[in-house]
C-alpha positions as CSV (number, residue, x, y, z in Angstrom):
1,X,19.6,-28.0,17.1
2,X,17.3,-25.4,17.2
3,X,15.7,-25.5,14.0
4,X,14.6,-29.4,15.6
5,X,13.0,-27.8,18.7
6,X,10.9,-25.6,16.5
7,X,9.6,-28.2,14.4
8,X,8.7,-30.4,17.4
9,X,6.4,-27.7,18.2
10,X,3.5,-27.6,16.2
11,X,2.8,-23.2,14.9
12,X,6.0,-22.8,16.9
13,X,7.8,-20.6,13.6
14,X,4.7,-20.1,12.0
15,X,2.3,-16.7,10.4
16,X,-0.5,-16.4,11.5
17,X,-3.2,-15.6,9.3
18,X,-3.3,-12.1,9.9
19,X,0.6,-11.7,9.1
20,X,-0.1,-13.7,6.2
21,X,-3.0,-11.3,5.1
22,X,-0.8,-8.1,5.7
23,X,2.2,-9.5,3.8
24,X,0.0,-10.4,0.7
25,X,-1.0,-6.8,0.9
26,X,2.6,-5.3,1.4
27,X,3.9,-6.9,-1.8
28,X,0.3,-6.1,-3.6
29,X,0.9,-2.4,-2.7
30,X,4.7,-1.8,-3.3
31,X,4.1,-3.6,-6.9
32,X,1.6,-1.4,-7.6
33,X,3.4,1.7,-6.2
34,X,6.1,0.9,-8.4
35,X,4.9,0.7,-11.0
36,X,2.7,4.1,-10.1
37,X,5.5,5.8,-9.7
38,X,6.9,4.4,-13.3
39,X,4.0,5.4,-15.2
40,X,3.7,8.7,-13.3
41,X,7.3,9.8,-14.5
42,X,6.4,8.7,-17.9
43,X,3.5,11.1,-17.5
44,X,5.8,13.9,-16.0
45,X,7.7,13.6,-18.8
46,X,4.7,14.4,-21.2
47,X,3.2,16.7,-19.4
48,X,6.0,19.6,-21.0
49,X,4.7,18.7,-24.2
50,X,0.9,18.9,-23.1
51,X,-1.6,21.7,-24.9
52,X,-2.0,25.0,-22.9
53,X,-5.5,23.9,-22.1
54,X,-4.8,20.4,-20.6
55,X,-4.9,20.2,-17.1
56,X,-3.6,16.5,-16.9
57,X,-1.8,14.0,-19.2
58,X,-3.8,11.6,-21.3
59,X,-4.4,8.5,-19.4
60,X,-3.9,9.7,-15.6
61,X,-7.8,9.1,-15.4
62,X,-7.4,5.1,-16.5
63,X,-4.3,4.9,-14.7
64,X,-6.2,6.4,-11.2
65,X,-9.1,4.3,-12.1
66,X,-7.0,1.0,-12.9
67,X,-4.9,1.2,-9.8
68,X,-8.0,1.4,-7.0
69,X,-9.6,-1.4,-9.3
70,X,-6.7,-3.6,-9.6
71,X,-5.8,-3.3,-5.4
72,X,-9.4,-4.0,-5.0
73,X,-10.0,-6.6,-7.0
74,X,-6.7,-8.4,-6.1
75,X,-7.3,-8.0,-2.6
76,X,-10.6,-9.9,-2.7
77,X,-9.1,-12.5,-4.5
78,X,-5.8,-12.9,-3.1
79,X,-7.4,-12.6,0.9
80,X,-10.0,-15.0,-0.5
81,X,-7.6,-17.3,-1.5
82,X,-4.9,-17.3,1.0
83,X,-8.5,-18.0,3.5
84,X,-9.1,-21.4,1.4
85,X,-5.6,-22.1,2.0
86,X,-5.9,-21.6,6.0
87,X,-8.8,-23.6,6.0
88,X,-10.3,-20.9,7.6
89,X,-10.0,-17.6,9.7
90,X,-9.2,-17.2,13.2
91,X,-10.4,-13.9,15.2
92,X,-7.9,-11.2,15.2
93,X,-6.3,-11.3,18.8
94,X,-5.6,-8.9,20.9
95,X,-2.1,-8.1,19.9
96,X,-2.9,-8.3,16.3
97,X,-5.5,-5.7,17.2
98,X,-3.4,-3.7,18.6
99,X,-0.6,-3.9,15.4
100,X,-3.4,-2.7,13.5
101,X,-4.1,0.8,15.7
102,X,-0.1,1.1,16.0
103,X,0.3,0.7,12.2
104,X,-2.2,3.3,11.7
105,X,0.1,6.4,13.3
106,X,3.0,6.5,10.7
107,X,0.8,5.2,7.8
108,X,-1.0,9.0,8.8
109,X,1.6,10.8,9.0
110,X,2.8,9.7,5.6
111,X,-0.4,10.4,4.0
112,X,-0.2,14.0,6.1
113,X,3.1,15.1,5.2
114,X,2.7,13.4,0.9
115,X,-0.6,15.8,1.3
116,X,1.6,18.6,2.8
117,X,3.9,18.3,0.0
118,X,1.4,18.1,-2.8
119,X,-0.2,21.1,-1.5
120,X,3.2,22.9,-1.1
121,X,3.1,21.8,-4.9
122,X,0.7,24.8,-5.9
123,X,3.2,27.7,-5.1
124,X,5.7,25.9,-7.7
125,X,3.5,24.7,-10.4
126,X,-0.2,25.3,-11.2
127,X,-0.7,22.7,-13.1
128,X,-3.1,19.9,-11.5
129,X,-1.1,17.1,-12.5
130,X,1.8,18.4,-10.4
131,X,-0.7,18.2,-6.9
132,X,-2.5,15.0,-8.2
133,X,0.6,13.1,-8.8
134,X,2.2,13.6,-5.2
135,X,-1.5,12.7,-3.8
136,X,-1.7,9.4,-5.4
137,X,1.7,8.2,-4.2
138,X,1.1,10.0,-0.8
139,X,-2.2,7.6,-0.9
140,X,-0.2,4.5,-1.7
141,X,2.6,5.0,0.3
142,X,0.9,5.4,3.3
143,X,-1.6,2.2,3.0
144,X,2.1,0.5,2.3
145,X,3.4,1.6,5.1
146,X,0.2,0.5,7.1
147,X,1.0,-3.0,5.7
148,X,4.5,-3.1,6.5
149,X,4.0,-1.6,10.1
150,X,1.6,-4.3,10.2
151,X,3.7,-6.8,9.6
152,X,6.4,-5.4,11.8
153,X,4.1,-4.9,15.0
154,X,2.4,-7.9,14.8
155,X,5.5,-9.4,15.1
156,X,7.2,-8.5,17.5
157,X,4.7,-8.9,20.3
C-alpha cells in the first residue's frame, strides 16, 4: 500500500544527485581504504626485516602515489559518469549545503585525532614509516567519513 503511494509520486523515494555523488564516493573511498590498510600491514610486516638505513618499505612511495591517483582519477570519471546518467546536474540546495558544512566537523576531528596518534607514534618508534602509515589512513578515514556523514545529513533533512 505504501510502496503504491510512493510510486505515484514522481522523485517521491528517490537520490538526489548529490546523495548519488557522495555514495559513489563513500564506496570509492572505503575500497580504497581497505585495501590501504591491507597493503600497509603487508608493509608492517616487512618493515622488521628492512636494512638499518631504510626509512620506509619498498613500494610505500607507489602505493601513496597510486592511491591519490586512483581516487582522483576515479572520481572524475565515476562523477562524470553518474552526470550523463542524470542527464544533468541540479544546484546543490540549501540543505545539501548545509550536509556538506555538517559532514565537515567529524571528518576533522578524525583526521585530528589519526594525526594526534601518528604523532604520538614518534615516542614508540622512530621509524618514519610507523608516523606515515597512521597519516595515510588518518587522511582516508576522515574524507570517508566526510562521505558517509554526507550521505547521512543529507538525508535526513
Amino acid at each position: 500500500m505504501k510502496n503504491e503511494a510512493l510510486a505515484e509520486q514522481p522523485g517521491a523515494n528517490r537520490a538526489s544527485f548529490y546523495q548519488k555523488s557522495a555514495g559513489v564516493s563513500l564506496v570509492l573511498l572505503l575500497a580504497t581504504s581497505v585495501y590501504t590498510a591491507l597493503r600497509l600491514a603487508e608493509m608492517a610486516s616487512e618493515q622488521a626485516t628492512l636494512p638499518a638505513g631504510a626509512a620506509l618499505p619498498a613500494g610505500f612511495g607507489t602505493l601513496v602515489a597510486g592511491i591519490v591517483l586512483f581516487i582522483v582519477v576515479m572520481e572524475i570519471v565515476l562523477q562524470a559518469l553518474l552526470a550523463i546518467r542524470s542527464g544533468g546536474v541540479d544546484a546543490p540546495s540549501d540543505c545539501e549545503r548545509a550536509a556538506t558544512l555538517r559532514a565537515q566537523r567529524p571528518a576533522y576531528l578524525v583526521l585530528f585525532t589519526g594525526t594526534l596518534f601518528a604523532l604520538a607514534s614518534l615516542f614508540l618508534s622512530t621509524t618514519l614509516f610507523a608516523v606515515a602509515a597512521p597519516l595515510l589512513m588518518a587522511l582516508l578515514a576522515a574524507e570517508t567519513v566526510k562521505a558517509a556523514g554526507q550521505l547521512y545529513y543529507s538525508a535526513n533533512k
